[in-house]
C-alpha positions as CSV (number, residue, x, y, z in Angstrom):
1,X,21.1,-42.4,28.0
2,X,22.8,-45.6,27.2
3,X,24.5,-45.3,23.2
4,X,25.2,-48.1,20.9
5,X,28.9,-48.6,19.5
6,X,30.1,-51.1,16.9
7,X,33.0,-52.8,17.2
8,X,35.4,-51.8,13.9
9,X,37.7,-55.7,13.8
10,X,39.8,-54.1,11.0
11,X,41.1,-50.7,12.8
12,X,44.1,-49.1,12.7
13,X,46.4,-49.8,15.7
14,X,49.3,-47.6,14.7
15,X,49.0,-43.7,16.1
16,X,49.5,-41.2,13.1
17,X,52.6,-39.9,12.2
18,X,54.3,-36.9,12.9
19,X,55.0,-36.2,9.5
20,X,51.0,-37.2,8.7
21,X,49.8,-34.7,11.1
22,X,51.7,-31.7,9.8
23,X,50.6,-32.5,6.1
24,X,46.9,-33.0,7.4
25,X,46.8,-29.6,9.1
26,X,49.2,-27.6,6.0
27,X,47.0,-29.2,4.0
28,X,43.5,-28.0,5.9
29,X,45.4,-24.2,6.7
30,X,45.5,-24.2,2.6
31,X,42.1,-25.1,1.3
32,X,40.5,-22.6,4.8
33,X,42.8,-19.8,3.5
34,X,41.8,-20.4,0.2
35,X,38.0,-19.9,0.8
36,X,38.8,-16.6,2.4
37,X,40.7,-15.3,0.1
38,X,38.5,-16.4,-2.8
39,X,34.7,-15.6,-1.6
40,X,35.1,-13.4,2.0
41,X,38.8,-11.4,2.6
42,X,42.1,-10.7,0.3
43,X,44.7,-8.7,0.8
44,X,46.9,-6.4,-1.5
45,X,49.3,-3.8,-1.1
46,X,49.2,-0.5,-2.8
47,X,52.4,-0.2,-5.7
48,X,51.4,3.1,-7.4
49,X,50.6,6.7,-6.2
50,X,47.3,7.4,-7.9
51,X,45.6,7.3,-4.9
52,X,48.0,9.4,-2.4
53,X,46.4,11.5,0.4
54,X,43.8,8.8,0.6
55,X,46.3,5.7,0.0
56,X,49.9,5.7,0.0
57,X,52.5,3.6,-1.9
58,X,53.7,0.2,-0.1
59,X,49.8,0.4,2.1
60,X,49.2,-2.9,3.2
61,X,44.8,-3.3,3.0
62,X,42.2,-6.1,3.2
63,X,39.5,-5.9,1.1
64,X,36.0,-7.4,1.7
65,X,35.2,-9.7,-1.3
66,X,31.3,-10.3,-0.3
67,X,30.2,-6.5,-0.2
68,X,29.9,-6.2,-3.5
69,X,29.8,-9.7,-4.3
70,X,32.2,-12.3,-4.5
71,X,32.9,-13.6,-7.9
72,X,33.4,-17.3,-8.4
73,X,37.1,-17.7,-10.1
74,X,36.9,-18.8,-13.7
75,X,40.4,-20.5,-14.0
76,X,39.1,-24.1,-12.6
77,X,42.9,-25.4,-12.0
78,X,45.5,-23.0,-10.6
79,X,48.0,-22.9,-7.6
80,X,46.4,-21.4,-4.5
81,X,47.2,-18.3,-2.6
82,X,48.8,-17.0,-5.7
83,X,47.8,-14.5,-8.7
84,X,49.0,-15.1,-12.5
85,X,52.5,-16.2,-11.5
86,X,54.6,-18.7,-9.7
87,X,56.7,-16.6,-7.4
88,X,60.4,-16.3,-8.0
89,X,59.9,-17.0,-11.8
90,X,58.3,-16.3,-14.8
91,X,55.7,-19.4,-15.3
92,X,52.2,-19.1,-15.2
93,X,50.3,-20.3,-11.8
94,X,47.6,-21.3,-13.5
95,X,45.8,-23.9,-16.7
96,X,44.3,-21.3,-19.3
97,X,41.3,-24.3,-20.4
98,X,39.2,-25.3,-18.6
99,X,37.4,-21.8,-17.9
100,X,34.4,-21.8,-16.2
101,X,31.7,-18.8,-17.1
102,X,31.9,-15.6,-15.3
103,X,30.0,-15.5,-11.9
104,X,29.6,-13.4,-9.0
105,X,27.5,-14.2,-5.8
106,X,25.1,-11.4,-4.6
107,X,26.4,-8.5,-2.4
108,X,25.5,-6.8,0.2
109,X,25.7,-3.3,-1.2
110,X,26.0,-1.6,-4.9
111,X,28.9,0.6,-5.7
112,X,28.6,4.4,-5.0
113,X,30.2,7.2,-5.9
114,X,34.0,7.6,-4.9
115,X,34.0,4.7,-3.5
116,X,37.9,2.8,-3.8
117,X,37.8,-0.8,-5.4
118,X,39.6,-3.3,-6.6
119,X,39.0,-5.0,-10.0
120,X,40.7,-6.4,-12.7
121,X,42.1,-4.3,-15.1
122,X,40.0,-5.7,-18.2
123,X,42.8,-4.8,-21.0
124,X,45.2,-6.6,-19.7
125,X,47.0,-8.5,-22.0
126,X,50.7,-7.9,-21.1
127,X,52.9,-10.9,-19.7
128,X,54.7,-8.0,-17.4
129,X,53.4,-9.7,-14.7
130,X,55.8,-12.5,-15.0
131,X,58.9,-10.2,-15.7
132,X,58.5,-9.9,-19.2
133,X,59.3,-6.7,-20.7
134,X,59.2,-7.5,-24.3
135,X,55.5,-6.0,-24.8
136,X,54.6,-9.2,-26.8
137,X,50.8,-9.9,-25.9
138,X,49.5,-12.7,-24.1
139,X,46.0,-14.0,-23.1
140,X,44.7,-14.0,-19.2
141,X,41.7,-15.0,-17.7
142,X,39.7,-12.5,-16.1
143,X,40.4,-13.5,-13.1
144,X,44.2,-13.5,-13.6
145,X,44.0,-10.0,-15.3
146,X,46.2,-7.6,-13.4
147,X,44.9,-6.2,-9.8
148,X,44.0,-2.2,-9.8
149,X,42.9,-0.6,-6.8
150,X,41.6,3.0,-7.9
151,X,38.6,5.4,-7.0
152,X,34.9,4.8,-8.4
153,X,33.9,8.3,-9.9
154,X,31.7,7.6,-11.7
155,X,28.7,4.5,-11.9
156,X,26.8,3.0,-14.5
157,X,24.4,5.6,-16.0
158,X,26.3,8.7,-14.9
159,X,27.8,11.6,-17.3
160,X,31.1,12.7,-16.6
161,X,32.3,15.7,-17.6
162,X,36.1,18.0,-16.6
163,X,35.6,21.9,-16.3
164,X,39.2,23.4,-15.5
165,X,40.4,20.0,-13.8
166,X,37.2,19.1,-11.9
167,X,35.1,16.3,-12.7
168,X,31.3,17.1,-12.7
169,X,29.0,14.0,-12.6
170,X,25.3,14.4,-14.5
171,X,26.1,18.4,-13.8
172,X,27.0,18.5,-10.3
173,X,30.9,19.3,-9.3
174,X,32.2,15.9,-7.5
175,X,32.5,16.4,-3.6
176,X,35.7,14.4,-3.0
177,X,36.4,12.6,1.0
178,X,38.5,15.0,2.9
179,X,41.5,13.0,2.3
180,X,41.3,12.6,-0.8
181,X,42.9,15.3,-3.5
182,X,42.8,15.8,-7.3
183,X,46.3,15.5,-9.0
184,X,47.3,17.8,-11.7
185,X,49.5,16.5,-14.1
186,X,52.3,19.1,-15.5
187,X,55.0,18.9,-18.6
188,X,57.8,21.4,-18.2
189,X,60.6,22.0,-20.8
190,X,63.8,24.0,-20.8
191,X,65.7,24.7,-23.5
192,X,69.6,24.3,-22.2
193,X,73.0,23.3,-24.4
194,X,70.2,23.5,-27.7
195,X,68.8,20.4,-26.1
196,X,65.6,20.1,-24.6
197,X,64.5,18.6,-21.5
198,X,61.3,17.7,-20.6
199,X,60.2,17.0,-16.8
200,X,56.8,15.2,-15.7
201,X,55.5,16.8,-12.3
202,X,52.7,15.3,-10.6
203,X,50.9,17.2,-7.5
């Protein structure tokens, strides 16, 4: 099969740089890991020990992104591969205006109980994300909301109710995964010098 080329006068003779190369390909590794960490893959590490026996502190986990549905980010100009901060100081990563509205791409599956997730925690309002201990209050965008990663007991419609420590849902005593265990919360105090002492125990 015999092809037809055109003959381009005004070319570039000069190979591309070195330099040129490596900023073409940073710059394509960048936007690609963006687009999985946005709509398909992201991953988080475990910092808390509410979910022990089933996740430990300092776990390293991917989570899918399209099961439940992706959500399209709201904060139209931020840095990428980051969350609310730059890292190594305290400045935003992120332009609070313009915010797009909220929207999430169709999953593949709806959430069931006891199933872990990770969401945004919706209250948060704290700048201790960017070392900030002062407890003055702050606005985020939903999307830049502090990560949680915690257990779904219950779902939309469900009554939940505690008999001695155990969560029943619509009447029916939740069957936890085999790894997974409740944990009790205990205050003890003793009473030595005339001063009390008061010890948080968690099992």
């Amino acid at each position: 099969m015999r092809q037809t080329t055109n003959y381009n006068a005004g070319r570039s003779l000069k190979p591309r740089s070195e330099f040129g190369e490596w900023v073409s390909s940073i710059t394509f590794a960048i936007i690609a890991a963006t687009l999985v960490h946005t709509y398909f893959m992201q991953p988080f590490t475990i910092p808390t020990s509410s979910l022990e026996k089933s996740l430990l502190v300092g776990d390293y986990l991917f989570v899918s992104k399209f099961h439940y549905g992706a959500r399209v980010p709201s904060t139209a100009v931020a840095l990428p591969m980051v969350h609310d901060s730059i890292p190594f100081t305290k400045s935003a990563s992120y332009l609070k205006k313009p915010q797009l509205p909220y929207t999430r791409l169709p999953g593949l599956q709806n959430i069931k109980n006891n199933d872990i997730v990770c969401f945004n925690w919706p209250a948060d309002t704290l700048a201790t994300m960017w070392g900030d201990t002062s407890g003055k209050f702050t606005y985020k965008p939903v999307d830049k909301k502090t990560n949680y990663v915690k257990r779904s007991v219950g779902i939309a419609g469900d009554s939940l109710e505690l008999r001695n420590g155990y969560v029943y849902i619509n009447g029916k005593k939740n069957e936890l995964p085999d790894r997974a265990k409740i944990q009790f919360y205990y205050t003890y105090e003793a009473k030595t010098d005339h001063r009390c002492k008061y010890y948080s125990l968690n099992f």
